[in-house]
C-alpha positions in Angstrom: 18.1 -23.8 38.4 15.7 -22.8 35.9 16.5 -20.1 33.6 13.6 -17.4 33.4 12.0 -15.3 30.4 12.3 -11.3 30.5 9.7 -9.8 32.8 9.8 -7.3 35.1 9.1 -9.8 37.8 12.3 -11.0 36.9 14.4 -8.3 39.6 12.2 -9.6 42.4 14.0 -13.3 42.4 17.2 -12.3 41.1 17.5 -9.3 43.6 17.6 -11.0 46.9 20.2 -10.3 49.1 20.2 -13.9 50.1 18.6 -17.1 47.7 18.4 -18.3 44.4 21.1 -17.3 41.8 20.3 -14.4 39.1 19.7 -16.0 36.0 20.1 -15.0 32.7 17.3 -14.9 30.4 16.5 -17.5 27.9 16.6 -16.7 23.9 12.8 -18.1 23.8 10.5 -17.8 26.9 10.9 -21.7 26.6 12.6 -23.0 30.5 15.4 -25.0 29.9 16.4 -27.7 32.1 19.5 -28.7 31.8 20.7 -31.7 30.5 17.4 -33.2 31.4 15.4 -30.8 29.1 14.6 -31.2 25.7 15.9 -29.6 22.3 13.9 -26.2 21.2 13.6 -26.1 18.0 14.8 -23.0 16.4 15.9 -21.0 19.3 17.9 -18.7 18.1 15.9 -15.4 16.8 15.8 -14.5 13.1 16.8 -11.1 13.1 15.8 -8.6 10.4 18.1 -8.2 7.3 21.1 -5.8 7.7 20.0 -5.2 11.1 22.6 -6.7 13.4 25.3 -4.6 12.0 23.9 -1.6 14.1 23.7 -3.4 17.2 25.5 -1.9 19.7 27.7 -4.7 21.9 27.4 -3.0 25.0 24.8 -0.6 26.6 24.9 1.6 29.9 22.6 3.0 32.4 23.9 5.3 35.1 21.8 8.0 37.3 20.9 8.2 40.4 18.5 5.7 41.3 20.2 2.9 39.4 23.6 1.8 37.7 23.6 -1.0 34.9 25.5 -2.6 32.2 25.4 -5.0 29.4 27.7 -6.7 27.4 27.9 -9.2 25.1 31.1 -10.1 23.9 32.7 -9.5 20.1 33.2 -13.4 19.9 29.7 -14.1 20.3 28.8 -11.7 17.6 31.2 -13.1 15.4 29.6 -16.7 15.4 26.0 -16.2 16.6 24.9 -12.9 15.4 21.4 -13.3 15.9 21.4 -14.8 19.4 24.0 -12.0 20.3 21.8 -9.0 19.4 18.5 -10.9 21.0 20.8 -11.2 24.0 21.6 -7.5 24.1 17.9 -6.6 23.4 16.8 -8.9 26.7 19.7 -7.2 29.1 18.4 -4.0 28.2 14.6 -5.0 29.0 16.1 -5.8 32.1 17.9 -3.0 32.7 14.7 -1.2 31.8 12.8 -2.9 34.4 14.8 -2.7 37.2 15.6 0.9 37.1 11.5 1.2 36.8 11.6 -0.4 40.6 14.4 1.5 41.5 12.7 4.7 40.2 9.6 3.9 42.5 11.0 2.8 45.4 13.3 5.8 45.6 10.4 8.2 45.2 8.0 6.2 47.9 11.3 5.7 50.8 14.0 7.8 49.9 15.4 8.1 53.3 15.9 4.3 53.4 16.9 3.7 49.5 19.9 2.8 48.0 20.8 3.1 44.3 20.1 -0.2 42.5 23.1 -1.9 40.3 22.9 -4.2 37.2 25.7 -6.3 35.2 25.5 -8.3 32.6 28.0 -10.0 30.5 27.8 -13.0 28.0 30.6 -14.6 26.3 32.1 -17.1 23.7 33.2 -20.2 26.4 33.9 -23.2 23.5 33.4 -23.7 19.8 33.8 -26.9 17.7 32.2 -27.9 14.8 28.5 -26.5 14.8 28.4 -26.2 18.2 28.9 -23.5 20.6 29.1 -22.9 24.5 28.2 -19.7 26.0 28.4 -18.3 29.6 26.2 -15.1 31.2 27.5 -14.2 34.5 24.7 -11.4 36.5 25.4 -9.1 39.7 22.3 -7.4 40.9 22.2 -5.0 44.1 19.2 -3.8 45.3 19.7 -2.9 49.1 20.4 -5.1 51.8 23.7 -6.6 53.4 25.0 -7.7 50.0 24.2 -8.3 46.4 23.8 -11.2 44.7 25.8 -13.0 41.3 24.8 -16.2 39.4 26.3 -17.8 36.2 24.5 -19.6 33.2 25.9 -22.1 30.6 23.8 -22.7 27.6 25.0 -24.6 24.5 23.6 -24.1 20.9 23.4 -26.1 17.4 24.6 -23.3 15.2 23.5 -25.3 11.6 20.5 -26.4 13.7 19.5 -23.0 15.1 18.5 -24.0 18.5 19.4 -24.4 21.9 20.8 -28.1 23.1 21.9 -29.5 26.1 24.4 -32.1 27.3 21.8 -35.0 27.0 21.1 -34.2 23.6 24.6 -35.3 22.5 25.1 -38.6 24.7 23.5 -42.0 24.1 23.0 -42.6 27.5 23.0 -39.5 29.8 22.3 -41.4 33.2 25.0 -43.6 32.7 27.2 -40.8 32.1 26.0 -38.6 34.9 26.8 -41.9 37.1 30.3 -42.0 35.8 30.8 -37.7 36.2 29.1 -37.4 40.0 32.3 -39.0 41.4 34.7 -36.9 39.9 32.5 -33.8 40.2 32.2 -34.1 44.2 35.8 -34.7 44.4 36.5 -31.9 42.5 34.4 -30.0 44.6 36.2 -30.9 47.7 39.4 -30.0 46.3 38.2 -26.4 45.0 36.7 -26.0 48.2 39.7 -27.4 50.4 42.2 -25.0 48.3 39.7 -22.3 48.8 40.1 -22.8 52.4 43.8 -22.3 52.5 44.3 -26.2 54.0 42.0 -25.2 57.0 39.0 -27.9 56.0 39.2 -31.3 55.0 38.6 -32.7 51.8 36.7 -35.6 53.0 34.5 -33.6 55.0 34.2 -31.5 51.6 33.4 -34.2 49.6 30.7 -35.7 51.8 29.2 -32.0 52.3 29.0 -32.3 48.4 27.3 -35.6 48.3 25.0 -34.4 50.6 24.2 -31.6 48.0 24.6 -33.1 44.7 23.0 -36.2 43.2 22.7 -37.8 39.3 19.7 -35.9 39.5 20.4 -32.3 40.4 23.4 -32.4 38.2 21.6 -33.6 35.3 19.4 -30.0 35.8 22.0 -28.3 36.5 23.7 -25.5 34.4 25.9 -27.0 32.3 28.1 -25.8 29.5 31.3 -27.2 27.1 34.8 -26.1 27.8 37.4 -25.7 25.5 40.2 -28.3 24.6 44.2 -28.3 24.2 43.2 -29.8 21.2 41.8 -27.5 18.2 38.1 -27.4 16.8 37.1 -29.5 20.0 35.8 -29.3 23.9 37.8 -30.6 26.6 34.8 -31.6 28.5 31.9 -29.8 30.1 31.8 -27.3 33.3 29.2 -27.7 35.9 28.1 -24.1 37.6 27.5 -23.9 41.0 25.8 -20.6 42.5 26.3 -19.4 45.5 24.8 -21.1 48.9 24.0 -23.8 46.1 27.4 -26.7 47.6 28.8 -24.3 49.9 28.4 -20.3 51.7 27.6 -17.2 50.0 31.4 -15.6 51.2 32.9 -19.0 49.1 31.4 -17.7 46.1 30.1 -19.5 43.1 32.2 -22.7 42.1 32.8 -24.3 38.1 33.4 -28.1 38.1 35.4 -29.0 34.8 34.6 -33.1 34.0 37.3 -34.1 31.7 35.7 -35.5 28.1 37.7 -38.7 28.6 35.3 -39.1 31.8 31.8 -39.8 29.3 33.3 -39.9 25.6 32.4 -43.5 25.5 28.3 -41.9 25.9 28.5 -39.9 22.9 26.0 -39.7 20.2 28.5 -41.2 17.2 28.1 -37.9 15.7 29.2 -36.3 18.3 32.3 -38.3 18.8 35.1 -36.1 17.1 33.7 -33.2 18.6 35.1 -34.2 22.1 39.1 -34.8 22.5 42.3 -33.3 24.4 42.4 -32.2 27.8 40.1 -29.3 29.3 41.4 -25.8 29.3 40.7 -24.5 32.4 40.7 -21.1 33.9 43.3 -20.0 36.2 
């Protein structure tokens, strides 16, 4: 699940009818990794003074060889000016680029082409303390039986000005991957069994998702902070699943919500008092 840098190329893997989710575009044309990866150092953009004031929070394309949008919530601006206008500035390089391929194809086949579509959105997940959790979500249509959709969860050190990840704040991230697998696959088999209406069975779910998730993949995999019932503090973290990733393309994309009391005993002492409550979850 590696999250790409702006290039044109970019629409070409994102676009697919079927495959790969569409990611959203890193801050720095550094790959992150998930909780496996490493720290960036100073991540987030420096933006030019007074500037960021005139950055508009959403943008729009719309003729007829391509629709797009993006939209980066007032939250996000509030706390992370800087990384909310670079995130604006990338979305509309995107945009840019794939109405360029939509502009060509449409003049080589028009009898066969279909207007291309673009969304997307980022917004404020979780804050607490210096640290904040963001989520991009990106639909992209560019012919073909369907569309596609992904999510990304990224988490940045605000007083640090850079991009962490879950392994950056716990003493011992296998152990605590160890301890979150179980209740991430049987959390999985309930989302999926309730998804079902009652028509599959959880224990078939669950071992569908053991056969498609390990310590391993879900240490790469995206992975952001949720929010808690408790104030300046995150309930936990939220695993995102694209589609075709643990189950079909018609079940849609699935979030996995591991409760904080799950791997609080991993955290970097630092860290500590940043974790407490119960996660709030969407409903």
């Amino acid at each position: 699940m590696l999250k790409l840098a702006v290039s044109a190329a970019l629409s070409v893997l994102i676009l697919t009818g079927c495959g790969k989710k569409a990611e959203a575009p890193d801050v720095e044309p550094t790959p992150a990794t998930g909780i496996s990866g490493e720290a960036q150092p100073a991540s987030e953009p420096v933006a030019e003074p007074g500037s960021l004031a005139d950055v508009p929070h959403k943008a729009e394309v719309s003729n007829e060889a391509f629709v797009g949008s993006v939209t980066v919530d007032d939250d996000l601006f509030a706390v992370a000016p800087a990384l909310a206008a670079e995130l604006m500035k990338d979305g509309k390089g995107r945009m840019a680029a794939m109405q360029s391929d939509a502009e060509t194809y449409k003049e080589a086949d028009p009898e066969y082409f279909n207007a291309y579509s673009l969304s997307i959105e980022w917004t404020l997940a979780a804050k607490a303390g210096d640290l904040i959790s963001i989520e991009g979500f990106t639909s992209a249509y560019t012919g073909g039986a369907h569309g596609n959709y992904g999510t990304d969860a990224r988490i940045y050190d605000l007083a640090g000005g850079k991009e962490v990840f879950l392994r950056d704040l716990l003493a011992d991230p296998d152990a605590a991957m160890q301890d979150a697998l179980p209740v991430v696959l049987s959390e999985i088999a309930r989302l999926r069994s309730e998804k079902s209406g009652g028509s599959g069975s959880e224990a078939t779910f669950r071992g569908e998702a053991a056969d498609a998730v390990s310590v391993d993949s879900l240490m790469e995999g995206e992975i952001g902070l949720v929010a808690s019932t408790e104030a300046d503090a995150f309930g936990g973290f939220v695993v995102h699943f694209a589609p075709y990733e643990i189950a079909s393309y018609a079940e849609g994309a699935y979030k996995v919500v591991v409760p904080q009391t799950v791997f609080h005993q991993f955290l970097k002492p630092q860290y500590e008092d940043l974790f407490a409550g119960e996660p709030v979850t969407e409903e």
